[in-house]
Structures are given as C-alpha cells and as structure tokens.
C-alpha positions as CSV (number, residue, x, y, z in Angstrom):
1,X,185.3,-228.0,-11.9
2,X,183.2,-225.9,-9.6
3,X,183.9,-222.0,-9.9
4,X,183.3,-219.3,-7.7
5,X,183.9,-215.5,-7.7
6,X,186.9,-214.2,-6.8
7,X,186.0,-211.1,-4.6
8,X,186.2,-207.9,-5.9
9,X,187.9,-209.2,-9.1
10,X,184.6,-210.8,-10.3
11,X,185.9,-212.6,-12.2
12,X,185.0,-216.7,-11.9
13,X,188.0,-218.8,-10.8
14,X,188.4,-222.5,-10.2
15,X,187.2,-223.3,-6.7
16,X,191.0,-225.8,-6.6
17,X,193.5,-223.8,-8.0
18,X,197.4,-224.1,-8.5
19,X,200.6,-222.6,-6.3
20,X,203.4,-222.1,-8.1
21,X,206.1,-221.9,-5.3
22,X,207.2,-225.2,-6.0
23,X,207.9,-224.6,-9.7
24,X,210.5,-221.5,-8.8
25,X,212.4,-222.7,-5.8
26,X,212.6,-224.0,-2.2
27,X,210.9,-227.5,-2.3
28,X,213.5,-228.9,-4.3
29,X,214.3,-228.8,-7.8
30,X,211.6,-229.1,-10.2
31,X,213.0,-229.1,-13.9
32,X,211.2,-226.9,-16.5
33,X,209.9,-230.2,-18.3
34,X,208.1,-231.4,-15.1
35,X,207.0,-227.9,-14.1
36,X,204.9,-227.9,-17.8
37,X,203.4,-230.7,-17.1
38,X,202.5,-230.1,-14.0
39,X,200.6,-226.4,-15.3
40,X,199.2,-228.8,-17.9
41,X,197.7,-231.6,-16.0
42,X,196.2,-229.1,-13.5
43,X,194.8,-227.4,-16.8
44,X,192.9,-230.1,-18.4
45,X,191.5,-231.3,-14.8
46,X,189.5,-227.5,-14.8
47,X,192.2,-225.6,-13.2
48,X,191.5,-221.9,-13.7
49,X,193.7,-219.6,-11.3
50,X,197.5,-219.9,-11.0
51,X,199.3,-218.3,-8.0
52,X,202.9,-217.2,-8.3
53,X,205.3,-214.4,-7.2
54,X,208.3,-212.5,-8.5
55,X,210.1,-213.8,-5.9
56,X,209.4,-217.4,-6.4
57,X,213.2,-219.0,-8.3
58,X,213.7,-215.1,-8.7
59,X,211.4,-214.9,-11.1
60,X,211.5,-218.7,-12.6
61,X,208.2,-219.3,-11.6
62,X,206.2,-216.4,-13.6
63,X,208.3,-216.9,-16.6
64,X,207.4,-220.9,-16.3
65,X,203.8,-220.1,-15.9
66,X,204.1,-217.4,-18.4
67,X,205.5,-219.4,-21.2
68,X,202.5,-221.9,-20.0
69,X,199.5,-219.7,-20.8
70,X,200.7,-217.9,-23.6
71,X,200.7,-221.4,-25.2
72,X,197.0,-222.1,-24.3
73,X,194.6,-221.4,-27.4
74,X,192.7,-218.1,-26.9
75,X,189.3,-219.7,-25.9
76,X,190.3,-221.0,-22.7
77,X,191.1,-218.0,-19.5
78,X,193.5,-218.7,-16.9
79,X,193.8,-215.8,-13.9
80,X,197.1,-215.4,-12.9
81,X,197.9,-213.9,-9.9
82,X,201.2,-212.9,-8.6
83,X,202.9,-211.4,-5.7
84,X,205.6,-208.3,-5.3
85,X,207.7,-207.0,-1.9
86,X,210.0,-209.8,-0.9
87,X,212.5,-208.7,-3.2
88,X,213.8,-206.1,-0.6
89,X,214.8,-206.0,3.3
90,X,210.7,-206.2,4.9
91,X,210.8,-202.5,6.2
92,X,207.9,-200.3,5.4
93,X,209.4,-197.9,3.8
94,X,210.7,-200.1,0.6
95,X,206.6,-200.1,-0.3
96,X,207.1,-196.7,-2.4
97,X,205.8,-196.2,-6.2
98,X,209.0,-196.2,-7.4
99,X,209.3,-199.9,-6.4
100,X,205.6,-201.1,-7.1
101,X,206.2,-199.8,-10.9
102,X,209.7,-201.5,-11.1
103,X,208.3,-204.8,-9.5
104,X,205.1,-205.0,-11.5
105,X,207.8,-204.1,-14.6
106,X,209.0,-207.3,-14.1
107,X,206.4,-209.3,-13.5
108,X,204.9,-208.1,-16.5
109,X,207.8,-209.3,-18.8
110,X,208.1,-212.7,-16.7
111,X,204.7,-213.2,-17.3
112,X,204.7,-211.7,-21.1
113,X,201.5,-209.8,-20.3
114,X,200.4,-205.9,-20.5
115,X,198.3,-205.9,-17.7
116,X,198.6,-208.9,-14.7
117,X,195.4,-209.9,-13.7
118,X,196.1,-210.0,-9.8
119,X,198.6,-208.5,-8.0
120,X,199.3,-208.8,-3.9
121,X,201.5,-207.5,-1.7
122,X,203.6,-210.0,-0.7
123,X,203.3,-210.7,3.5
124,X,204.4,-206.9,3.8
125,X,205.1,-205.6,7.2
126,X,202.5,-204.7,9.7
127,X,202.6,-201.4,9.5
128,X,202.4,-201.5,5.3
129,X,198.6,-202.6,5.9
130,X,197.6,-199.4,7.5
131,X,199.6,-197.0,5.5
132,X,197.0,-194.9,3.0
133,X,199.6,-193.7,0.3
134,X,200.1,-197.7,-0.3
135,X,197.5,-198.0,-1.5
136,X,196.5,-194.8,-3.2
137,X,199.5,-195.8,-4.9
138,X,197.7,-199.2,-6.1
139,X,194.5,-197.6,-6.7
140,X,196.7,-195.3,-9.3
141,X,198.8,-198.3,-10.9
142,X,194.8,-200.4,-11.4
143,X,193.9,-197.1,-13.0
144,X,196.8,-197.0,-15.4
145,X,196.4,-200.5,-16.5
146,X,198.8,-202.2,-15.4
147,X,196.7,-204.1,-13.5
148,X,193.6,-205.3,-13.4
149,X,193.2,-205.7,-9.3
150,X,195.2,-205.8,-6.2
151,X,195.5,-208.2,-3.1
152,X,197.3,-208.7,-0.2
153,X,198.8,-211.9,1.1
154,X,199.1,-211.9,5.2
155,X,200.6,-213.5,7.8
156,X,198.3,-213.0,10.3
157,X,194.4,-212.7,11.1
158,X,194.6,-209.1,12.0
159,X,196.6,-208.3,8.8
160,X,193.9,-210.0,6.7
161,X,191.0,-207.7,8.8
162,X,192.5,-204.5,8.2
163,X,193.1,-205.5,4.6
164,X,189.7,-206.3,4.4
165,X,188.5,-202.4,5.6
166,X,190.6,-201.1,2.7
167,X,187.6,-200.7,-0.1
168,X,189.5,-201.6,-3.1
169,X,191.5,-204.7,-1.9
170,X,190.1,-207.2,-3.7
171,X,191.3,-210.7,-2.4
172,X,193.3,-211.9,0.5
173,X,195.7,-214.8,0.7
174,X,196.2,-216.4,3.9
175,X,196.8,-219.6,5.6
176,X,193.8,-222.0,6.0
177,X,193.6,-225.7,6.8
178,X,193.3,-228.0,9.3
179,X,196.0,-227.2,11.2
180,X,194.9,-223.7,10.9
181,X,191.3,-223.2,12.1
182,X,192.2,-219.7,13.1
183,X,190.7,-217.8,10.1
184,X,187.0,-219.1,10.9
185,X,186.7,-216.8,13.7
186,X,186.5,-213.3,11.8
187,X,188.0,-213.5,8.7
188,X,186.1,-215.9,6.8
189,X,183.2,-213.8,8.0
190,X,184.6,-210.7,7.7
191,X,185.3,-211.3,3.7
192,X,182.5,-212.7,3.0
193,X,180.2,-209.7,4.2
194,X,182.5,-207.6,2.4
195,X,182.7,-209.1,-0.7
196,X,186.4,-210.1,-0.5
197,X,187.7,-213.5,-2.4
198,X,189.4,-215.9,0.3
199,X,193.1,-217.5,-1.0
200,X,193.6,-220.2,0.8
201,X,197.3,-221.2,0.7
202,X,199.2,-223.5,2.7
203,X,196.2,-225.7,2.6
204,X,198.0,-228.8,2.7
205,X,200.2,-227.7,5.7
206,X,203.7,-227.9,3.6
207,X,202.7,-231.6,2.9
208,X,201.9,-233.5,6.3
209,X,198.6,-233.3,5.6
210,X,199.2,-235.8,2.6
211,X,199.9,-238.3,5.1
212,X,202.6,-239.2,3.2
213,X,204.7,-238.6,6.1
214,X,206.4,-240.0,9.1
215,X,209.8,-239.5,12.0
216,X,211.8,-240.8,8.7
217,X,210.9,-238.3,6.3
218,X,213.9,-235.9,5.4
219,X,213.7,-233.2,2.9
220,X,216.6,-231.4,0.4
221,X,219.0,-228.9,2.0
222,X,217.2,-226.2,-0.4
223,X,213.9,-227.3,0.9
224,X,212.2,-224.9,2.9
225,X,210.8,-227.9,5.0
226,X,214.7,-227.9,5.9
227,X,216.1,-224.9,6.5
228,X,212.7,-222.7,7.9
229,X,211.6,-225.4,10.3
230,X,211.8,-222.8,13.0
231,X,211.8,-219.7,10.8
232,X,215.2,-219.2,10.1
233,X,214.7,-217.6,6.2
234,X,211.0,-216.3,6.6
235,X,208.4,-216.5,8.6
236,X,207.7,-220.1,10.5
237,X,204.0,-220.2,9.4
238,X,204.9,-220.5,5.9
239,X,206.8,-224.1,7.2
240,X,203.8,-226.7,8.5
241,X,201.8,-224.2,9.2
242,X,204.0,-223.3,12.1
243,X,203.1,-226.7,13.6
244,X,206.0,-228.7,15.4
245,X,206.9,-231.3,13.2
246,X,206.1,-233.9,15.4
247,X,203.0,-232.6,16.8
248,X,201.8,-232.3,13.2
249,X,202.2,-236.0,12.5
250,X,200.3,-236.6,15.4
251,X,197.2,-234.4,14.7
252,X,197.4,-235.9,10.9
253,X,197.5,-239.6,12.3
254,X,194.3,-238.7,13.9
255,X,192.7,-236.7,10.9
256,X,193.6,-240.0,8.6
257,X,191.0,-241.9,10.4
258,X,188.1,-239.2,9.0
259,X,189.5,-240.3,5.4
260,X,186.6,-242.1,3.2
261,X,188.5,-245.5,1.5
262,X,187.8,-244.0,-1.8
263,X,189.2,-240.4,-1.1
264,X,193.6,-239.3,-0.4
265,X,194.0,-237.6,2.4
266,X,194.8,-234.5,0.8
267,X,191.8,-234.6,-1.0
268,X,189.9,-234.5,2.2
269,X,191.9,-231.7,3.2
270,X,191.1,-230.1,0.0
271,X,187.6,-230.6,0.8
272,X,187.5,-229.4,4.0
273,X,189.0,-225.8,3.0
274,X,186.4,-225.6,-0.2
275,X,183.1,-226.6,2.0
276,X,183.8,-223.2,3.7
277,X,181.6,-220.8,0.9
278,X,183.5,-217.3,2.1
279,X,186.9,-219.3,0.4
280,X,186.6,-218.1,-3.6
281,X,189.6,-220.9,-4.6
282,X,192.5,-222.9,-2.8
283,X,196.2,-222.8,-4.4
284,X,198.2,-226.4,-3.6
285,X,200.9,-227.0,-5.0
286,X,202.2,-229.4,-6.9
287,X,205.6,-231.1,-8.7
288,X,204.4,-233.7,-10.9
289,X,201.2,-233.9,-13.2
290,X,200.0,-236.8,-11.1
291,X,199.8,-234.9,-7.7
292,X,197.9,-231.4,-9.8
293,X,195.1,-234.2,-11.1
294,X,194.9,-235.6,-7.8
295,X,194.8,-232.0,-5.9
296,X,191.7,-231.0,-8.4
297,X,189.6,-234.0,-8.5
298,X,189.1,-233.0,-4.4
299,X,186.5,-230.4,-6.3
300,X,184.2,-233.2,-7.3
301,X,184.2,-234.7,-3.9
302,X,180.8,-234.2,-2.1
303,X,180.9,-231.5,0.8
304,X,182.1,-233.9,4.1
305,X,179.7,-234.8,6.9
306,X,179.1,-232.3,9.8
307,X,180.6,-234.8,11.7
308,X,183.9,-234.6,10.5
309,X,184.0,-231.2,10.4
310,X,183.5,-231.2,14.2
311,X,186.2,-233.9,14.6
312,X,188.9,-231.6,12.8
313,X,188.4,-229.0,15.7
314,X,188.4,-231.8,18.5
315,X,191.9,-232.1,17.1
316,X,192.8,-229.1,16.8
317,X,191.8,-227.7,19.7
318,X,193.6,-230.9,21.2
319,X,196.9,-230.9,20.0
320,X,197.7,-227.6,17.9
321,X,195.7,-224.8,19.3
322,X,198.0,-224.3,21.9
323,X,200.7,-223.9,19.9
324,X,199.7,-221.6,16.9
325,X,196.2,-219.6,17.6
326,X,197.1,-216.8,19.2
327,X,200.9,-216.5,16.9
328,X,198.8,-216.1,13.7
C-alpha cells in the first residue's frame, strides 16, 4: 500500500483509506459483526487511516472503530481521525471551548484513547472558518494533549481556502471525484503549496460511481440516499455529490466505457482521486470486507492514461458542470 504524508500531521497515512459513516448510521444497518470485519479486511489489505465522527450512529461508529484498534497488536499504527460540531443546531456560536472540550470528551472515551490523533471540525458554518478565537481555542486543546492535530471538513471550495490560510490547520476534508472536478482549480494547488494533507471523501459519489446502479435501484428509508436526495436532513452535496440522480447515471454510463477489463469501476475512480499528488489519502466506505479489499487494491493500480483523465472532464464539463460548479 502506497503512503503519503498527511499535511501538517506528518505523519504517513495509507494513500486508500477507510470512512466510517457507514458503520454508525444512514446507509442502512450494518451489524457490529460485519462492521469488524469490514475494519479488518481494510486492515490486512494496508489500510492505515480511519475516518469517523462523533456524530456518525451517535457515537456507534468511534466506539466500533475504537474497540477495532485497541485489538490490533501494538506494532502496527492506525491514524484515526474524527470529526466534532454536528451534534448541535449549525450556528456559529455553538463553536465555544466549552463544547470543543465536551465533544473531544467523548470522542476520547468512544475511541478509548488519551489523545485522538485527528480532530476536524465537522462542515461548520461559514462564518466558523474565519473566526480567530476558534481556533486559538484548538491551538490550546493540541497544546494540552488532547489532541495531536486539527482539521476541518468543508462544504465548499472557499471554505477549504480559508481553512487553508489558517497556519495550524493541518488537513482538509472535502469532496473530490469525478463528479466533482471543482477542487482542482485552487484547492488542490492551494494545499499542496502550503503543506496541507488533502481528504478526499465522497470519492465514490454515494455509490453511482460503482456502476452498480441503474432507474431501479431503491435504497432503505434510513438511507441517506433516501431521505437527503435534495438535502432535506443536511447538506445535498453529501448525497451524489449533489448530482441529480439521473444525470449521475448518465455521466457514470459514459465514465464506464474508460474502465480497463481487469479493473471495477470504483477502482478506477479510486484511481483517478489518488493520481492527483496534492491528495495525502482517500476515505470510501465500505459495509462488507469484500467491498474494503476491493476499495484498497485501487492503490496498486498503475496511475491511468492522460487520456482518460481528459475524458473525465469532457464529461463533466458535459453533463454535471452545470449543475454543481459554482454550488460548491
């Protein structure tokens, strides 16, 4: 498994990591059986970095992931990062000290840990990014201990570029794919002259660009694929990238045909994300052991033809530009 540096952190993570949404909530059950297995078989295939948050199954998901790596013999290192802030109504004035220490509180005892490695705020509101006392306050709780860096996650490019200016932020998670080409105009760049690590997340649009599906497919009522097609619970970028459903089977249709015989499409997908150098590791998920194997082995893939990297943005800018450049 290739590795590369995780920003600021330096630390060396997995280039294809592991998000843990799935294992907590909102893509259908996943039993705590399965959800072990799934940690495990991403494990043995080189799988470094974990990504989960407190608000993932209310907590389910760190104490799953948790209960994982403390059963890991010491001479192997997992980086676990996780996420705080969605536990409260999204106004700027919830991100105080008072709650950072409460929330990292209880990630720490999910995760049975002292210190958490990573730490970002969770898609906070606009005006959280450009508020100094935040993150004074998260410069103080790294100096304490409890924490060995901090992040952000964003919704959109502008987020991730003032997050970037802050000189301590050491990572940013965003959505990046091909569906999402957006981040290659300054953020990519931007982090990568800084020194930032690159999250990608999303990177197999919520699942359509498996090309497992089609018009037929239906999803759980508690699937977020369900019940925040249109952004109903949170916001619509987190759902198909904030591609119509339909449009998305269309651009993947096309995509399909750059698919080598020997490769699945979301390996190719997978690839695609990881031939971009300024992304330090990219987090799919996964609900069964067989789909965490298949997710990694996209690492040992050689780097795709220049070719089909120009194809992805003839369909892009074809069908999906239109619809989500300028939202996110």
């Amino acid at each position: 498994m290739q590795e590369r540096i995780l920003g600021r952190t330096g630390v060396p993570v997995s280039v294809i990591g592991l998000g843990a949404w799935q294992l907590g909530a909102d893509w259908g059950r996943v039993d705590e059986e399965a959800a072990l297995a799934t940690l495990s078989a991403a494990h043995e295939a080189g799988v470094t970095f974990i990504d989960t948050a407190d608000v993932y199954g209310d907590g389910r998901s760190e104490r799953i992931v948790g209960q994982f790596v403390r059963s890991l013999p010491d001479g192997r290192r997992i980086t676990v990062a996780t996420k705080m802030g969605r536990r409260v109504p999204q106004e700027p004035r919830h991100y105080n000290l008072a709650n950072f220490r409460a929330w990292n509180d209880r990630s720490r005892e999910n995760l049975g840990v002292d210190t958490l490695d990573l730490v970002q705020l969770h898609c906070p509101p606009t005006e959280v990014y450009h508020t100094d006392e935040v993150f004074d306050e998260l410069d103080g709780m790294v100096a304490e201990g409890r924490m060995k860096a901090y992040g952000v996650s964003v919704e959109t490019t502008a987020e991730a570029l003032a997050a970037i200016a802050r000189p301590n932020v050491a990572s940013v998670q965003i959505i990046f794919n091909m569906l999402r080409l957006k981040p290659l105009d300054e953020v990519l760049p931007a982090a990568e002259k800084a020194g930032v690590g690159i999250i990608a997340r999303v990177p197999l649009a919520s699942g359509l660009l498996s090309g497992r599906y089609d018009e037929h497919t239906t999803f759980g009522a508690d699937d977020h694929r369900t019940y925040n097609r249109h952004g109903e619970a949170f916001d619509q970028g987190e759902t198909f990238s904030g591609v119509d459903y339909a449009t998305g089977l269309a651009a993947v249709r096309r995509l399909a045909a750059l698919r080598p015989e020997d490769a699945t499409m979301a390996q190719v997908a997978l690839r695609w994300i990881i031939d971009h150098p300024a992304v330090s590791v990219v987090i799919p998920g996964a609900r069964n052991a067989q789909q965490a194997r298949g997710n990694a082995e996209a690492a040992s893939r050689p780097p795709l033809p220049p070719e089909t990297h120009e194809a992805v943005t003839v369909v892009y800018d074809e069908l999906v530009r239109g619809s989500v450049h300028d939202r996110w």
